[in-house]
C-alpha positions as CSV (number, residue, x, y, z in Angstrom):
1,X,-5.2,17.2,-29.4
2,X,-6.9,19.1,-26.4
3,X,-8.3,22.2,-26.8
4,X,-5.1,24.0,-25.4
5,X,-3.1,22.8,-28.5
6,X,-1.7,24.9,-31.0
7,X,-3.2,24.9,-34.4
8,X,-1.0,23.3,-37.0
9,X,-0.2,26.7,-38.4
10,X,0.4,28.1,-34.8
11,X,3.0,25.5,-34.3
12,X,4.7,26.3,-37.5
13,X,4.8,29.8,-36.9
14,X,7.1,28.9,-34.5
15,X,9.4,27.5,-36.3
16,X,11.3,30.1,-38.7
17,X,11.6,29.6,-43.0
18,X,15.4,30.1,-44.2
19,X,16.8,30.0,-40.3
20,X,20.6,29.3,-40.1
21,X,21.9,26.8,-37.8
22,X,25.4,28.4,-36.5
23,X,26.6,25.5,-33.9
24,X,25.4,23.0,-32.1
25,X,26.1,22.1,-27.8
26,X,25.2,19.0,-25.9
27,X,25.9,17.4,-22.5
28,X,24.7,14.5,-20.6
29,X,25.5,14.4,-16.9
30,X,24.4,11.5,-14.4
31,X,21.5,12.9,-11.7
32,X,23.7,11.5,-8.8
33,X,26.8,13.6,-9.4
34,X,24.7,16.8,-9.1
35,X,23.3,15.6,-5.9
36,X,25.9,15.1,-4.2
37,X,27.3,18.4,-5.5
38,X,24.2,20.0,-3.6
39,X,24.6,17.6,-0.6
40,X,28.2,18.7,-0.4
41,X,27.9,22.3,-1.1
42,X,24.3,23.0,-0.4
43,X,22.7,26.8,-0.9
44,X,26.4,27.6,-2.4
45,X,26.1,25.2,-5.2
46,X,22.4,26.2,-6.2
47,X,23.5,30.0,-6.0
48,X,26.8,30.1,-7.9
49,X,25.3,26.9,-11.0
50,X,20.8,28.5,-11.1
51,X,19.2,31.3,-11.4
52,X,16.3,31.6,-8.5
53,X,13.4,31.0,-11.6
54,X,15.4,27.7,-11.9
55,X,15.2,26.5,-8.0
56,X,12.4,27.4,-8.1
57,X,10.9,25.2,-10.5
58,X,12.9,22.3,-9.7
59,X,12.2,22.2,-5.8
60,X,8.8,22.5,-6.9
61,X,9.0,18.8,-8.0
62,X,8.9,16.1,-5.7
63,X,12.6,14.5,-6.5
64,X,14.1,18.0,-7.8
65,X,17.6,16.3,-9.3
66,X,17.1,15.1,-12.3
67,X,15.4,18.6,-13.6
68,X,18.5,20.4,-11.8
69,X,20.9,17.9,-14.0
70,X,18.9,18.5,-16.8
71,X,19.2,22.5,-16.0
72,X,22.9,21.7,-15.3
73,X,23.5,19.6,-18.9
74,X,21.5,22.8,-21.1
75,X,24.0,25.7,-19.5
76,X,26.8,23.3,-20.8
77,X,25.0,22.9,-24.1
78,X,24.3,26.5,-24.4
79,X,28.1,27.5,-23.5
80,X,29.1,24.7,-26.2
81,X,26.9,26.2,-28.9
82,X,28.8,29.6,-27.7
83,X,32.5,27.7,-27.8
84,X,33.4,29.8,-24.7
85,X,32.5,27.1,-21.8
86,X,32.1,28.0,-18.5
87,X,34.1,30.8,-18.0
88,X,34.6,34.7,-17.8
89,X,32.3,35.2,-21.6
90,X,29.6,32.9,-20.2
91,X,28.4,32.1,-16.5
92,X,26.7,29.2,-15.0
93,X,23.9,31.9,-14.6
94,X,24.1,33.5,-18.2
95,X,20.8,31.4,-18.9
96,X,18.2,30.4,-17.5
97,X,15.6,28.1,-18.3
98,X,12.1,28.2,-17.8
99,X,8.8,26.7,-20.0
100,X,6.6,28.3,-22.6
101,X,3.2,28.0,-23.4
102,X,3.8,24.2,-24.5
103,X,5.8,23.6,-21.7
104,X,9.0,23.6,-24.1
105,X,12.2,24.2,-22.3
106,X,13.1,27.7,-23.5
107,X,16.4,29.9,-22.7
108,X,16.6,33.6,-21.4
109,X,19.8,35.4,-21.6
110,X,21.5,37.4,-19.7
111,X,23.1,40.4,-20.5
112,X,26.8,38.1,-21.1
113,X,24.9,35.9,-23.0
114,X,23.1,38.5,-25.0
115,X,26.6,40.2,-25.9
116,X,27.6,36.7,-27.4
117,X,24.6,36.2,-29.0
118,X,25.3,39.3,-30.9
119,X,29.1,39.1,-31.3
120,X,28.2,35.7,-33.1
121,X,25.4,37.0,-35.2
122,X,22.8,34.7,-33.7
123,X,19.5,36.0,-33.1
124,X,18.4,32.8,-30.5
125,X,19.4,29.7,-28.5
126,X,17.2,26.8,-28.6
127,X,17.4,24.1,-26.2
128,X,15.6,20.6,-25.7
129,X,16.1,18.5,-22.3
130,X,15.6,15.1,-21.3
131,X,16.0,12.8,-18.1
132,X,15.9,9.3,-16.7
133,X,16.7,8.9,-12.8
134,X,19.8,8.5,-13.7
135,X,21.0,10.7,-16.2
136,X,20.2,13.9,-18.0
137,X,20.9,15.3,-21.6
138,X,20.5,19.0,-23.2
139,X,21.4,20.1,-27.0
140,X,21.5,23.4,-27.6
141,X,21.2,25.1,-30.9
142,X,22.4,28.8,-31.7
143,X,20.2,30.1,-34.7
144,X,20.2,32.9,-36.9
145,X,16.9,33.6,-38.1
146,X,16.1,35.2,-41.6
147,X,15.8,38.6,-41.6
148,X,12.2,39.9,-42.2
């Protein structure tokens, strides 16, 4: 471990007694289709599918597709884990995601998703990504932690 690791007990904190799972959302999508989406549709596609903390993040990288796939596969998972889809309840912007201290994909709402998260009784959305060159996956989770 290096010294920016979290204790044992910091890392369990993290991870709630008693939480409910409520659903579960995954997608896989293959890295090519999405660029060729942005080839076709350019600023249009990036605009109407990620927030800006999103392309931001991803341009940063030198190949930026397979973390905008990744990005892509999570909004499906979270809209899944909603069982609304893509739609009028829930827009390709409704979440964005972004890192935490560990660098663990993490999920901020907006206020659409927030008013589902509450209609549902969930109290978060947990996401984890992954990517070859070629394709990407998400899973989303919609939990309902303990009250305290």
């Amino acid at each position: 471990m290096s010294a920016e690791d979290p204790s044992l007990e910091e890392l369990a904190a993290t991870f709630p007694v008693g939480a409910i799972l409520l659903n579960v959302g995954v997608d896989v999508i293959e890295v090519d289709r999405v660029r060729k989406v942005h080839e076709r549709q350019k600023e249009r596609f990036l605009k109407r599918v990620y927030t800006q903390e999103e392309q931001d993040y991803c341009f940063s990288k030198s190949n930026p597709y397979p973390h905008l796939a990744a990005r892509f596969a999570a909004k499906e998972a979270v809209s899944k884990t909603f069982s609304t889809g893509i739609g009028k309840l829930f827009s390709w912007t409704s979440c964005s995601v972004y890192h935490g201290p560990r660098m663990q994909p993490l999920v901020r709402l907006d206020d659409l998703g927030k008013a589902l998260l509450a209609a549902l009784g969930a109290t978060e959305v947990r996401i984890t990504l992954s990517h070859t060159k070629a394709t990407a996956v998400a899973v989303a989770v919609l939990v309902k932690e303990p009250v305290s």
